[in-house]
MIVEXNU-492679 format. One record per atom (N, C-alpha, C): residue number from 1; residue in three letters; x, y, z. Coordinates in steps of 0.05 Angstrom, whole numbers, plus 5000, padded with zeros to 4 digits. Last residue first. Layout:
% MIVEXNU-492679
SITE  nr rest    x    y    z
SITE NUM  ALA    X    Y    Z
...
***
This chain:
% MIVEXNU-492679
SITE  nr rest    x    y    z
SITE  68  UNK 0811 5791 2230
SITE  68  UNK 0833 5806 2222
SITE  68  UNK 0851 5798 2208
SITE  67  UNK 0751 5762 2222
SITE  67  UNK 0779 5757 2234
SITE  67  UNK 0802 5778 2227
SITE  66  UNK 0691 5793 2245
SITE  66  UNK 0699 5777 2230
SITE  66  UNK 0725 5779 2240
SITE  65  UNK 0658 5815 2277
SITE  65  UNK 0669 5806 2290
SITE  65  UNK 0685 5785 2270
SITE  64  UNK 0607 5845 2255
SITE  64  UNK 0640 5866 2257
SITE  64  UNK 0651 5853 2272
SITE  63  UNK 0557 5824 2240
SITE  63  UNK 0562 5834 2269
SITE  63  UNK 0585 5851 2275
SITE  62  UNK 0582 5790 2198
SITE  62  UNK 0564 5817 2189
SITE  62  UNK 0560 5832 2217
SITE  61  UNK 0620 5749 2226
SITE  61  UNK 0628 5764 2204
SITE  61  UNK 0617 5798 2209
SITE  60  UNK 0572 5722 2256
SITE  60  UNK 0582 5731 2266
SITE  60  UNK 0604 5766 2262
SITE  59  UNK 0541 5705 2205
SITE  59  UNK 0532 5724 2230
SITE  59  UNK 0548 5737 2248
SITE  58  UNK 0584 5670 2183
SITE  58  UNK 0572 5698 2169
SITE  58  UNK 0557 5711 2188
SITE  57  UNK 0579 5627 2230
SITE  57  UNK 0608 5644 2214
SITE  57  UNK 0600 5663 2210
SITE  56  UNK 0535 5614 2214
SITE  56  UNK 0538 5628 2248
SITE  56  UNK 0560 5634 2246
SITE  55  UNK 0529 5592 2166
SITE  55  UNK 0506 5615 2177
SITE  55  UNK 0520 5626 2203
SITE  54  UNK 0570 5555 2171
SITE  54  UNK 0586 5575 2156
SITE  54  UNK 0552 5603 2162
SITE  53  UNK 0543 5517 2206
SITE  53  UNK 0570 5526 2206
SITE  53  UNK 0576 5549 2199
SITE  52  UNK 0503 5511 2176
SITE  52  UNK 0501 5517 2209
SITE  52  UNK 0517 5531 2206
SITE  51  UNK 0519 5478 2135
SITE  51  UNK 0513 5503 2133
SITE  51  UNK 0507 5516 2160
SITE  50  UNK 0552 5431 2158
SITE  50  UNK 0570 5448 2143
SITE  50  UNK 0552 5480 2142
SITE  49  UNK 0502 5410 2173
SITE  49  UNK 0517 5420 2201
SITE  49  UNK 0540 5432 2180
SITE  48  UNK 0483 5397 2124
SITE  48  UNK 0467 5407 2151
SITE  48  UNK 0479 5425 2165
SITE  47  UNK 0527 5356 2105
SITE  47  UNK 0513 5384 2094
SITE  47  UNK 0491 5402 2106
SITE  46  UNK 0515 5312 2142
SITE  46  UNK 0536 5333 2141
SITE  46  UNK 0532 5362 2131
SITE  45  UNK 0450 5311 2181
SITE  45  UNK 0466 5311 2160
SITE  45  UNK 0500 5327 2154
SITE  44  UNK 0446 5301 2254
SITE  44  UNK 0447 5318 2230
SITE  44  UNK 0460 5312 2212
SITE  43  UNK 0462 5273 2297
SITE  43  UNK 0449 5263 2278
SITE  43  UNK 0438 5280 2255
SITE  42  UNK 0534 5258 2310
SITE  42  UNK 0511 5275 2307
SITE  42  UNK 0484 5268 2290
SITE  41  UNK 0598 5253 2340
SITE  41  UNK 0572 5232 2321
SITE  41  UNK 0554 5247 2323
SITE  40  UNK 0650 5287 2361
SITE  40  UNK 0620 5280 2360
SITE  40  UNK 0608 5273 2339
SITE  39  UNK 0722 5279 2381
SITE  39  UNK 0701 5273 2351
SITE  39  UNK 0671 5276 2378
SITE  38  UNK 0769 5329 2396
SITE  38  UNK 0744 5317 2407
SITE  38  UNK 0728 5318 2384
SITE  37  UNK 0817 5355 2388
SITE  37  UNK 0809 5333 2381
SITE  37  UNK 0792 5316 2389
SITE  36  UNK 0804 5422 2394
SITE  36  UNK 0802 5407 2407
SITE  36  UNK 0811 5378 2413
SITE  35  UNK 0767 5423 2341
SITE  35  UNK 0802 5420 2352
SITE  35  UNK 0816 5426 2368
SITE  34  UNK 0731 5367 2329
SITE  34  UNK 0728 5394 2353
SITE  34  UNK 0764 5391 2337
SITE  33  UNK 0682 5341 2278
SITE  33  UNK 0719 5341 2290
SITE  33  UNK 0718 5366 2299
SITE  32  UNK 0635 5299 2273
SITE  32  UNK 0647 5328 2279
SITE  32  UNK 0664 5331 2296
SITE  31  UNK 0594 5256 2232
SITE  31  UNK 0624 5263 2251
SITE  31  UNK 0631 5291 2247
SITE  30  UNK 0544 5231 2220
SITE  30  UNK 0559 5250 2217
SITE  30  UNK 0568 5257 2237
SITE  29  UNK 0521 5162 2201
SITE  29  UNK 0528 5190 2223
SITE  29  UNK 0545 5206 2207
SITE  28  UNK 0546 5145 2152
SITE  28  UNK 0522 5130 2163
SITE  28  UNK 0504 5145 2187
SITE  27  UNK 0569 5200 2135
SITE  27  UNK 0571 5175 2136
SITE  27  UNK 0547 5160 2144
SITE  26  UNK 0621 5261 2136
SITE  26  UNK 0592 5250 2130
SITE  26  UNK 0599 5220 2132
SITE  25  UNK 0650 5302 2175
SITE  25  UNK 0644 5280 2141
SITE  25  UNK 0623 5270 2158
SITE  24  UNK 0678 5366 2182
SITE  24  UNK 0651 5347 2188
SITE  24  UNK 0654 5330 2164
SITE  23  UNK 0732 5396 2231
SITE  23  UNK 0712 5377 2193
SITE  23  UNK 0692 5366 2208
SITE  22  UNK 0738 5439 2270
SITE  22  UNK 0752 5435 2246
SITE  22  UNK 0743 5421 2221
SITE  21  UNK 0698 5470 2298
SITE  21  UNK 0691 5455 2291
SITE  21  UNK 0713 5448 2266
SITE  20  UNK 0704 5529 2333
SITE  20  UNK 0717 5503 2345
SITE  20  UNK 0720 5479 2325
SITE  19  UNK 0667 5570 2312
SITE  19  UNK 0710 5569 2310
SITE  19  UNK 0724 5540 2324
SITE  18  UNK 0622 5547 2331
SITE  18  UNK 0632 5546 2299
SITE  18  UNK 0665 5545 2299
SITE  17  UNK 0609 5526 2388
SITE  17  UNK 0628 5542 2378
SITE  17  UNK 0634 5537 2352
SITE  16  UNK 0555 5479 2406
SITE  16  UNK 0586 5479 2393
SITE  16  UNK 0583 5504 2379
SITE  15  UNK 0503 5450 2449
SITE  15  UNK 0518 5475 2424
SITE  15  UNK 0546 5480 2420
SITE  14  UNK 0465 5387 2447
SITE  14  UNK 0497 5399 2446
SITE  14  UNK 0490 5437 2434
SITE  13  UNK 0422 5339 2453
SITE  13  UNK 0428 5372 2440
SITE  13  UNK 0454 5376 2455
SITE  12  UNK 0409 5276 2455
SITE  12  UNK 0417 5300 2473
SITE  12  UNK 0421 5324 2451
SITE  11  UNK 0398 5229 2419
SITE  11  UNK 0387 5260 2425
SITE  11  UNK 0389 5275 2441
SITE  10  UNK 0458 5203 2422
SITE  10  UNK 0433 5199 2448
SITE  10  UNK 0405 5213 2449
SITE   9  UNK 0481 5225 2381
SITE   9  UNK 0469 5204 2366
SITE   9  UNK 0447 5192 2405
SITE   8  UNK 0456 5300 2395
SITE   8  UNK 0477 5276 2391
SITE   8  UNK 0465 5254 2387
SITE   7  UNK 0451 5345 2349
SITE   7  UNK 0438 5329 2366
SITE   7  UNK 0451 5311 2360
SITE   6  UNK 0466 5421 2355
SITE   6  UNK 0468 5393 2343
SITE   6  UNK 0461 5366 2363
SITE   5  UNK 0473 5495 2344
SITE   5  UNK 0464 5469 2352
SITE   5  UNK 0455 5435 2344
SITE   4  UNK 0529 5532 2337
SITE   4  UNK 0513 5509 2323
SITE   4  UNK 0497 5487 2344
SITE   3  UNK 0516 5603 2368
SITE   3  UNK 0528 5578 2371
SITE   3  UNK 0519 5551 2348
SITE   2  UNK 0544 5668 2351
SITE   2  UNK 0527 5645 2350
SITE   2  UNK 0531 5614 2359
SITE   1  UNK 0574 5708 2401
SITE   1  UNK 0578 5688 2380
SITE   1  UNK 0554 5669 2379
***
């Protein structure tokens, strides 16, 4: 599985599990809802980390690991 990588508002780097990432909004930061219910603040744009998202979805998909 691909992973999204994202930088936390400490610049630490994180990688998060696409299948984990329920919403991202946007704001002053961008918030990323685990479900999990674990929020991360990020310093990537929302629309950033929405396309991460759905590139390491579709990689995964085109690999023959899409969902049944």
């Amino acid at each position: 599985m691909t992973m999204v990588i994202l930088t936390a508002l400490n610049n630490l780097r994180c990688s998060v599990r696409p299948e984990l990432i329920a919403s991202v909004e946007g704001g002053a930061t961008t918030t990323v809802l685990l479900t999990t219910g674990v929020s991360l603040e990020v310093r990537e744009p929302a629309d950033c980390v929405r396309q991460l998202v759905e590139r390491a979805r579709d990689a995964h998909a085109k690999n023959g690991h899409g969902r049944r």
